[in-house]
KEKE-3310 file (N, C-alpha, C; in steps of 0.2 Angstrom, whole numbers, plus 5000, padded with zeros to 4 digits):
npx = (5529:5534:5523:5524:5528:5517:5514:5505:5491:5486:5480:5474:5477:5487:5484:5485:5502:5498:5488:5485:5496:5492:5498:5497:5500:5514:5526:5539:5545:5549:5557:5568:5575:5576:5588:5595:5589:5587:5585:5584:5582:5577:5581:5577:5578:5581:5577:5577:5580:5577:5583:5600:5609:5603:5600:5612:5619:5608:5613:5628:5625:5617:5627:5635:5627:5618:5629:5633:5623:5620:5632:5629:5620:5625:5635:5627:5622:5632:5637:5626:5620:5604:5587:5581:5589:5594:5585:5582:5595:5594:5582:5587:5598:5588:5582:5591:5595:5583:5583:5594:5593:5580:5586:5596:5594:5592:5602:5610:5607:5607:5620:5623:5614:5614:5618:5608:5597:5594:5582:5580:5572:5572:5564:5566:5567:5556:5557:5560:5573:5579:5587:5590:5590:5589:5582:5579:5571:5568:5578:5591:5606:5610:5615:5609:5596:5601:5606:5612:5603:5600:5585:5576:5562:5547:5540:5527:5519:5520:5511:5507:5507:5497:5501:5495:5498:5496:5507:5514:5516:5530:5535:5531:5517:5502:5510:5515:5517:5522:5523:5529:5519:5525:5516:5515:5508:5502:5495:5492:5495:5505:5522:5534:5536:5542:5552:5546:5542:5543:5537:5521:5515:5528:5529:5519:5519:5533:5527:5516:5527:5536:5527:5523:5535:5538:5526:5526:5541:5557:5554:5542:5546:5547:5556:5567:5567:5576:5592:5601:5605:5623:5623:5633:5645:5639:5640:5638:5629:5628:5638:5636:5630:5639:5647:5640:5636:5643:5634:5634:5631:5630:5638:5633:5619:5620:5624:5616:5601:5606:5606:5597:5590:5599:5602:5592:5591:5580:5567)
npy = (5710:5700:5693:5674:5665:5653:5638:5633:5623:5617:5604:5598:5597:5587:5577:5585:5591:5588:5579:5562:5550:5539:5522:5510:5516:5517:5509:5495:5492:5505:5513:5525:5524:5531:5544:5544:5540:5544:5544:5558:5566:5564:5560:5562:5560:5571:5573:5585:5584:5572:5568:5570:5581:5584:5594:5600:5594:5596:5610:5609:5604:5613:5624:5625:5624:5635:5644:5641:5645:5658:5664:5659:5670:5683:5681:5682:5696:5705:5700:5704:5716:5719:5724:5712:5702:5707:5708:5694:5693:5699:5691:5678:5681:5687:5676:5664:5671:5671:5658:5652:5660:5655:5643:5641:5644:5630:5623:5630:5624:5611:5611:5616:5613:5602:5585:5580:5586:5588:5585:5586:5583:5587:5579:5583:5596:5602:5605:5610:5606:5612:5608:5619:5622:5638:5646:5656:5655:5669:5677:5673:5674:5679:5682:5683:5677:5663:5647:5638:5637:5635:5634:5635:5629:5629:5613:5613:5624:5620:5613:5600:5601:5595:5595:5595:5595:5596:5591:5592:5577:5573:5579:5571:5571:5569:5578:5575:5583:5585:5600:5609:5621:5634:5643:5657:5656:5668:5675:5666:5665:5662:5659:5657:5640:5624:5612:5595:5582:5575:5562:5556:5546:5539:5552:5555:5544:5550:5559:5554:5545:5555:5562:5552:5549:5562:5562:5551:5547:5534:5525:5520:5520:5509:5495:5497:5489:5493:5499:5514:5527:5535:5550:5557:5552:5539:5531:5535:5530:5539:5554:5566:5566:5563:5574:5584:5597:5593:5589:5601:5605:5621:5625:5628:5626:5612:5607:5611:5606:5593:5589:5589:5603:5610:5613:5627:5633:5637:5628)
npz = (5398:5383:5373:5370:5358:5349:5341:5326:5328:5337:5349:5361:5377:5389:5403:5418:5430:5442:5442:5446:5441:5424:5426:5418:5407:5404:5396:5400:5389:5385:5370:5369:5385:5401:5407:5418:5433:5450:5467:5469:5455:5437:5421:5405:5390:5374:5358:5345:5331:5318:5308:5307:5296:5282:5278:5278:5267:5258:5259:5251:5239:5234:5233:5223:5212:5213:5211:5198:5191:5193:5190:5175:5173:5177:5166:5153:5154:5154:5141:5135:5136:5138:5142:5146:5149:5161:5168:5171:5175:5189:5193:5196:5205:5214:5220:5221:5232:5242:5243:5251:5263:5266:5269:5276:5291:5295:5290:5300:5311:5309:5312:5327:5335:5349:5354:5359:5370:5384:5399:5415:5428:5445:5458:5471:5474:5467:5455:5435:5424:5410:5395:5383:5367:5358:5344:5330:5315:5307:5309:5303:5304:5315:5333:5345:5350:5346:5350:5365:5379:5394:5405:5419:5427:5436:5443:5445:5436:5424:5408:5399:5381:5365:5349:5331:5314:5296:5284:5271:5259:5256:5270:5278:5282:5295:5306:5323:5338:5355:5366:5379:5389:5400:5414:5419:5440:5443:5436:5427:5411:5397:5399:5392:5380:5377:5367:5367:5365:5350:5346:5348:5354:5361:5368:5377:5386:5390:5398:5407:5413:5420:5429:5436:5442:5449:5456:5464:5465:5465:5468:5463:5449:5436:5430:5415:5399:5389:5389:5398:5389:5385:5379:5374:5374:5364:5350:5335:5321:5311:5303:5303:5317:5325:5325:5331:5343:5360:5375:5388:5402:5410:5425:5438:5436:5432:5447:5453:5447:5451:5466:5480:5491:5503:5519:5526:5514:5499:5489)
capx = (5532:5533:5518:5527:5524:5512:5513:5498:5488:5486:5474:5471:5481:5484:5482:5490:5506:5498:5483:5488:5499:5492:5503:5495:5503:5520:5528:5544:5547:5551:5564:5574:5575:5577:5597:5597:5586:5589:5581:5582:5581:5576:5584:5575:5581:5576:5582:5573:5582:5577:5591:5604:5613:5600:5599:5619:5619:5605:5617:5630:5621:5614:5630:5639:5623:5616:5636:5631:5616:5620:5638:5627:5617:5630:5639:5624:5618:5637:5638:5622:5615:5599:5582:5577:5596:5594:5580:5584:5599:5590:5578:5593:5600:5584:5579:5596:5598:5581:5583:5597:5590:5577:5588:5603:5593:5589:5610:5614:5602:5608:5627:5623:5610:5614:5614:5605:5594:5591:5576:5581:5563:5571:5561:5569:5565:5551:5559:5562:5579:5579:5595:5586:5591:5586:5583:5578:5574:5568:5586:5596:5614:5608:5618:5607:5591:5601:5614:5609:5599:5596:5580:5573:5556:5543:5536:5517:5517:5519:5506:5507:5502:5497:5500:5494:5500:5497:5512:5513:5516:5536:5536:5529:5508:5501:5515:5510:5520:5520:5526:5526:5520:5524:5513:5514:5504:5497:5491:5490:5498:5509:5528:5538:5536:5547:5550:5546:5545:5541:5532:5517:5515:5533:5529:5515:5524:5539:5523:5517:5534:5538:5524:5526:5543:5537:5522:5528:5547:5561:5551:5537:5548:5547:5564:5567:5571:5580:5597:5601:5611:5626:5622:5639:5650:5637:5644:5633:5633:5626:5645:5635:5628:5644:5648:5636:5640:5640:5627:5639:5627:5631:5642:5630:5613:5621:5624:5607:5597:5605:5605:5592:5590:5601:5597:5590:5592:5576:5570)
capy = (5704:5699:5687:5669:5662:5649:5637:5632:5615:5615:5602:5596:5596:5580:5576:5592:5589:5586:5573:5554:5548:5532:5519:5507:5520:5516:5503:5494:5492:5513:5513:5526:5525:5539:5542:5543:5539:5542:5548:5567:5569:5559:5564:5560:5565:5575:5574:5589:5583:5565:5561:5577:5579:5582:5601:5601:5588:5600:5618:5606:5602:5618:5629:5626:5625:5642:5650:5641:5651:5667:5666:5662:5675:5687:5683:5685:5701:5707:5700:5706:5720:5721:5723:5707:5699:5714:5707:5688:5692:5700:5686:5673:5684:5685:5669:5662:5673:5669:5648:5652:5662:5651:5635:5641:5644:5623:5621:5632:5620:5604:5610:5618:5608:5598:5577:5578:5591:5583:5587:5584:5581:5586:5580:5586:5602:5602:5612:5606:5610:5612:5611:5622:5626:5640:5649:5663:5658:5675:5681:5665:5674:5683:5677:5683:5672:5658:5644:5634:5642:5633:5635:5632:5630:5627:5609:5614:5627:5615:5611:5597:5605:5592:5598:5594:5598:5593:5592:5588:5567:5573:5580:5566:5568:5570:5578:5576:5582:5587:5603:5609:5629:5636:5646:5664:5654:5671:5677:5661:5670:5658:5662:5651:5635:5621:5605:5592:5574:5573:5558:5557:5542:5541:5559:5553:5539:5553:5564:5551:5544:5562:5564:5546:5551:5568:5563:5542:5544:5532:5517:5516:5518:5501:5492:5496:5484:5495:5502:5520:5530:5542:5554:5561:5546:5537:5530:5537:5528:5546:5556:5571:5565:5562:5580:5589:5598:5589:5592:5605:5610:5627:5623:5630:5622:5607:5606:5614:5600:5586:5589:5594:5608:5609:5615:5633:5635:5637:5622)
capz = (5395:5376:5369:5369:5350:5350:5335:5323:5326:5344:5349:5365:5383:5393:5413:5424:5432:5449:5440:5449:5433:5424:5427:5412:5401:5404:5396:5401:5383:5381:5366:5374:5393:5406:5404:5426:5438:5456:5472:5468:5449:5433:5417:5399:5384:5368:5350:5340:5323:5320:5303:5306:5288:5277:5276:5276:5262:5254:5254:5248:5233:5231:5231:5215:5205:5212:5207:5191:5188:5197:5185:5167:5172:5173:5159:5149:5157:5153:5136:5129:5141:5137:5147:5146:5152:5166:5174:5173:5180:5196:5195:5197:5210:5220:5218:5225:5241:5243:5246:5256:5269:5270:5273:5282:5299:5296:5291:5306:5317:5310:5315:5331:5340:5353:5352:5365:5373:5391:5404:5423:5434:5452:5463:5477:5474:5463:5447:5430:5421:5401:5391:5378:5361:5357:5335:5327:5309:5303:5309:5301:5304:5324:5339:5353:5350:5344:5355:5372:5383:5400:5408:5426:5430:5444:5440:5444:5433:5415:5406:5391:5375:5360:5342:5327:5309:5291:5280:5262:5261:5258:5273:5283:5281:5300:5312:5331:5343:5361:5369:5386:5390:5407:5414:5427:5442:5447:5431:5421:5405:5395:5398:5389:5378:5376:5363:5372:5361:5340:5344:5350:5362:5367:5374:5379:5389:5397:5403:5413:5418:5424:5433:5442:5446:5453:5463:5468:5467:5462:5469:5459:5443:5431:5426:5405:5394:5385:5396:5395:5383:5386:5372:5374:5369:5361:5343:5332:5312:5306:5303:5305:5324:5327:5323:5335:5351:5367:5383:5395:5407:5416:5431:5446:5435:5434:5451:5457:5446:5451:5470:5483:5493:5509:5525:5525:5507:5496:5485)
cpx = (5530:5528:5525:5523:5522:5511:5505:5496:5489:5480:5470:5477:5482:5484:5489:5496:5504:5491:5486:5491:5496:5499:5505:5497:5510:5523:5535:5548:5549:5557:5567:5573:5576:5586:5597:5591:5587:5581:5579:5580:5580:5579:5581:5579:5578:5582:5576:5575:5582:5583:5594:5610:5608:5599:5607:5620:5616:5610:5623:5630:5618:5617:5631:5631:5621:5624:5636:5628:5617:5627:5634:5623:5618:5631:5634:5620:5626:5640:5632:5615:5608:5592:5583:5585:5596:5590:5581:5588:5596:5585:5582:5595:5595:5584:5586:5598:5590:5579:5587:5595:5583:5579:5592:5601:5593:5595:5614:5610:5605:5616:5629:5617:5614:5613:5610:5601:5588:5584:5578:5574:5567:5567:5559:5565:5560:5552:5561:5565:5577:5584:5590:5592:5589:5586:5577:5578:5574:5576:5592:5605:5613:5612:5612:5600:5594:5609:5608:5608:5597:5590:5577:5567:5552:5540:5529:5515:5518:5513:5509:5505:5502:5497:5499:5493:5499:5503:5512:5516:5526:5540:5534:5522:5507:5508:5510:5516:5516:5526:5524:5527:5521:5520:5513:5508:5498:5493:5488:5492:5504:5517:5533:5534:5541:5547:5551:5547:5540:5538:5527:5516:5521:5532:5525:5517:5529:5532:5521:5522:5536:5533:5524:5531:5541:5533:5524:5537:5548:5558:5545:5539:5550:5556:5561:5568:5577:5585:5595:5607:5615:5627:5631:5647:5646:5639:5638:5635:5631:5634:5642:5631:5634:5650:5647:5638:5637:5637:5633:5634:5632:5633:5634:5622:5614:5620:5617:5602:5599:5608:5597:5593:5594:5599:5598:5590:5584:5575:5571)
cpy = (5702:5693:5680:5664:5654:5645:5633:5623:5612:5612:5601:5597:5588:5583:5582:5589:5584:5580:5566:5553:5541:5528:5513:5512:5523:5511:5503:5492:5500:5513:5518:5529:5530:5536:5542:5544:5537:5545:5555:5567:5563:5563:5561:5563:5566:5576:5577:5587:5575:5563:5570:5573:5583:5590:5603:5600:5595:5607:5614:5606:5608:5623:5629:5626:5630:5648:5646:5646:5657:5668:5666:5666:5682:5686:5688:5692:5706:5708:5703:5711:5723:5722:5717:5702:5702:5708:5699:5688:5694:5695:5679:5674:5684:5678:5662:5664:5671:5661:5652:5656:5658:5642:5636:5642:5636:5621:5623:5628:5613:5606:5610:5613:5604:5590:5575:5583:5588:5586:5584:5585:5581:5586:5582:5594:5607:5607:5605:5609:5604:5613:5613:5626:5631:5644:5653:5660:5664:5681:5674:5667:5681:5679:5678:5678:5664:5653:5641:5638:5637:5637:5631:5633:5625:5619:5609:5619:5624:5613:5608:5598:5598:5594:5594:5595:5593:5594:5589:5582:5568:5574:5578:5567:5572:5571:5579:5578:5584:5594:5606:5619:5629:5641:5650:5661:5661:5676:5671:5661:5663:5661:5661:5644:5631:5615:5601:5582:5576:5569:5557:5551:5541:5549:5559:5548:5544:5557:5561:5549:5548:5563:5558:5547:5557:5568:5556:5542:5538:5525:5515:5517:5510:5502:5492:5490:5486:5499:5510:5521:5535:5543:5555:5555:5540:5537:5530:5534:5534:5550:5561:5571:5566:5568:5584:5589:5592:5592:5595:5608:5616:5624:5623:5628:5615:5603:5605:5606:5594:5583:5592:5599:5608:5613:5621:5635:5633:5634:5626)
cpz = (5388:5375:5367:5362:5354:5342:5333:5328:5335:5345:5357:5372:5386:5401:5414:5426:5441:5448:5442:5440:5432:5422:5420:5406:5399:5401:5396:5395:5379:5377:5368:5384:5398:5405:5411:5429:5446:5459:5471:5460:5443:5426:5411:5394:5377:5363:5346:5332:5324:5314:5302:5300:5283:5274:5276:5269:5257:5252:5252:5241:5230:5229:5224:5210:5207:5209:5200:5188:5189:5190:5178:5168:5169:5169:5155:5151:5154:5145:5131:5135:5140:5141:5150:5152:5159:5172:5174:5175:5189:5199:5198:5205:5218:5223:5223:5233:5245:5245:5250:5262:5270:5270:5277:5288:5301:5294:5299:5312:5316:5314:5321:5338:5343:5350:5357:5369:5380:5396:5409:5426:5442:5457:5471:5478:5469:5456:5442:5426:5413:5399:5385:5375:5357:5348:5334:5317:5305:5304:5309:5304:5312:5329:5345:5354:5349:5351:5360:5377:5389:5403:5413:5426:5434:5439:5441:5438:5425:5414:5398:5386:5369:5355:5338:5321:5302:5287:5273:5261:5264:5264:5281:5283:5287:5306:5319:5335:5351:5364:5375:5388:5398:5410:5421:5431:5444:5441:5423:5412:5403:5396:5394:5388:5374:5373:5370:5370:5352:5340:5352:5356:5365:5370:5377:5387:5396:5399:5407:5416:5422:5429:5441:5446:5452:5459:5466:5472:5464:5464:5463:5450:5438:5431:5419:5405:5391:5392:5393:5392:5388:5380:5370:5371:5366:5353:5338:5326:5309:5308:5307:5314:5326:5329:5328:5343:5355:5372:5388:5398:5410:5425:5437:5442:5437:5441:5457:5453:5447:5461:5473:5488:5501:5513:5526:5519:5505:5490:5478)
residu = (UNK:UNK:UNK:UNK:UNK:UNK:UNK:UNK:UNK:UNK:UNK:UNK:UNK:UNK:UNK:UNK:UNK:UNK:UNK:UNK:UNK:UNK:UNK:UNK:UNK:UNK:UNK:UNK:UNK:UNK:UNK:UNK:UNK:UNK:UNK:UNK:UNK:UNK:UNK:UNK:UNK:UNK:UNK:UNK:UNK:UNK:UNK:UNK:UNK:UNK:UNK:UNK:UNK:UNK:UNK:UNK:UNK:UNK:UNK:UNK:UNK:UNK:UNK:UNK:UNK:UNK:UNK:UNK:UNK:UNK:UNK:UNK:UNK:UNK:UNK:UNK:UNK:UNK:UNK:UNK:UNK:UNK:UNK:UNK:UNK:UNK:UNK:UNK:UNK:UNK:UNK:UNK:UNK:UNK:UNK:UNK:UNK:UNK:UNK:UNK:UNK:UNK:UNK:UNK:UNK:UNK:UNK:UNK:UNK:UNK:UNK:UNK:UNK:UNK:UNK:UNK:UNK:UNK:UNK:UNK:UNK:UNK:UNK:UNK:UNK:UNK:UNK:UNK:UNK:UNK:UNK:UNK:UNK:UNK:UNK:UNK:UNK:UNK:UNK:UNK:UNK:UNK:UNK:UNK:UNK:UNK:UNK:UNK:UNK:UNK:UNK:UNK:UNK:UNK:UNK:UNK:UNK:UNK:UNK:UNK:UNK:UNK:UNK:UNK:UNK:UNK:UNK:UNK:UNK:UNK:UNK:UNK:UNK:UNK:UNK:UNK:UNK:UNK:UNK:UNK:UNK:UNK:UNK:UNK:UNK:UNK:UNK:UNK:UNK:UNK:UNK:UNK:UNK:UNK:UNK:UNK:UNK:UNK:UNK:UNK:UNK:UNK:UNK:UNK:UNK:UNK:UNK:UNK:UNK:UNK:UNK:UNK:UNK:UNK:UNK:UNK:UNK:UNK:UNK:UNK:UNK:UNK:UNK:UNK:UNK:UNK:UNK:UNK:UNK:UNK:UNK:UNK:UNK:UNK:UNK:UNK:UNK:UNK:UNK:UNK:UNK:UNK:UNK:UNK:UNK:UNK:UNK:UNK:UNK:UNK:UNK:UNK:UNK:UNK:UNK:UNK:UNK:UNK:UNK:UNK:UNK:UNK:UNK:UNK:UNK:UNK:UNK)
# end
């Protein structure tokens, strides 16, 4: 099985899935609240793009001024074919395909992403369903790495990974996130790793939420303050939210996460 990438700036793990969850580490002030909570299944939800637009907006703004440059190049590589025109036109040339291949994997994410990229916690059946997006930037224009990839997994085998990154001030200073590896129970091998929250104490917050759900059930879940959202008709003021696909689970997942196991069948 292929090595599962592992990004820089891992710092620490939090409490196991089967650690008692603290419950002082919930608050019923969570700005966005589980979107469903029942008896079998809990459903959180995940926004990997916090202000989608901005890498649209960007090749916007970048086309016509690269067919500016890449066109005075030409010309003058045409009008006065000399070394020198030669090679500034080549450097134009690079230089242009160059940006573009390194934003269009972050155009084709703002378009294609999800407004919503759910997490189910069936309790029932001790599995946790991931609407995952998945992307390839080193292959920006590849289909088979990139699109919504559902994934099932056992909930003992999760583990909370915390990361932490410096970014230059533009690009927000201290990133912290949280993402969650799964791991082969019988060789302990990473298999798979999935975004889990961009911010650091709401993910904080769903890891124990999740775990309360998973080992207490629907009883010992607080009343929010805040209600829940439906992503899917939610009136977004951003055009471009407004834009992006809606959450279609796969027929027979859907079904499986948000039921429990009936009689003879395997949870």
């Amino acid at each position: 099985m292929p090595d599962v990438y592992c990004p820089r700036g891992r710092a620490y793990n939090l409490p196991g899935p089967n650690i008692p969850a603290k419950t002082d580490g919930i608050t019923a002030q969570l700005d966005i609240a589980p979107t469903h909570v029942s008896s079998i299944y809990m459903e959180l939800t995940r926004k990997t793009i916090r202000i989608r637009g901005y890498w649209i907006l960007t090749g916007i703004i970048t086309t016509p001024l690269s067919l500016f440059v890449i066109g005075w190049a030409t010309l003058e590589a045409l009008t006065s074919p000399s070394q020198t025109a030669l090679e500034t036109t080549a450097i134009a040339l690079s230089t242009c395909l160059l940006c573009y291949w390194l934003i269009i994997p972050y155009i084709r994410m703002e378009i294609e992403t999800p407004c919503n990229e759910p997490i189910r916690f069936n309790r029932a059946r001790r599995k946790v369903y991931f609407y995952q997006y998945r992307f390839d930037r080193l292959n920006p224009l590849g289909k088979r790495n990139w699109g919504v990839k559902p994934v099932a997994h056992n909930w003992d085998d999760l583990t909370a990974e915390v990361y932490r990154i410096y970014r230059p001030m533009g690009g927000g200073g201290l990133i912290e996130n949280i993402l969650l590896s799964v791991r082969n129970p019988e060789t302990d091998e990473v298999i798979d790793r999935v975004f889990f929250s961009c911010d650091l104490e709401q993910g904080k917050q769903y890891w124990e939420l999740a775990k309360l759900f998973m080992q207490e059930g629907i009883e010992a879940i607080p009343a929010f303050v805040h209600s829940s959202v439906d992503w899917n008709t939610k009136d977004f003021s951003n055009p471009f939210e407004r834009l992006a696909p809606k959450v279609q689970w796969p027929p027979e997942m859907d079904l499986e996460s948000r039921t429990a196991p009936g009689q003879g069948e395997q949870p």
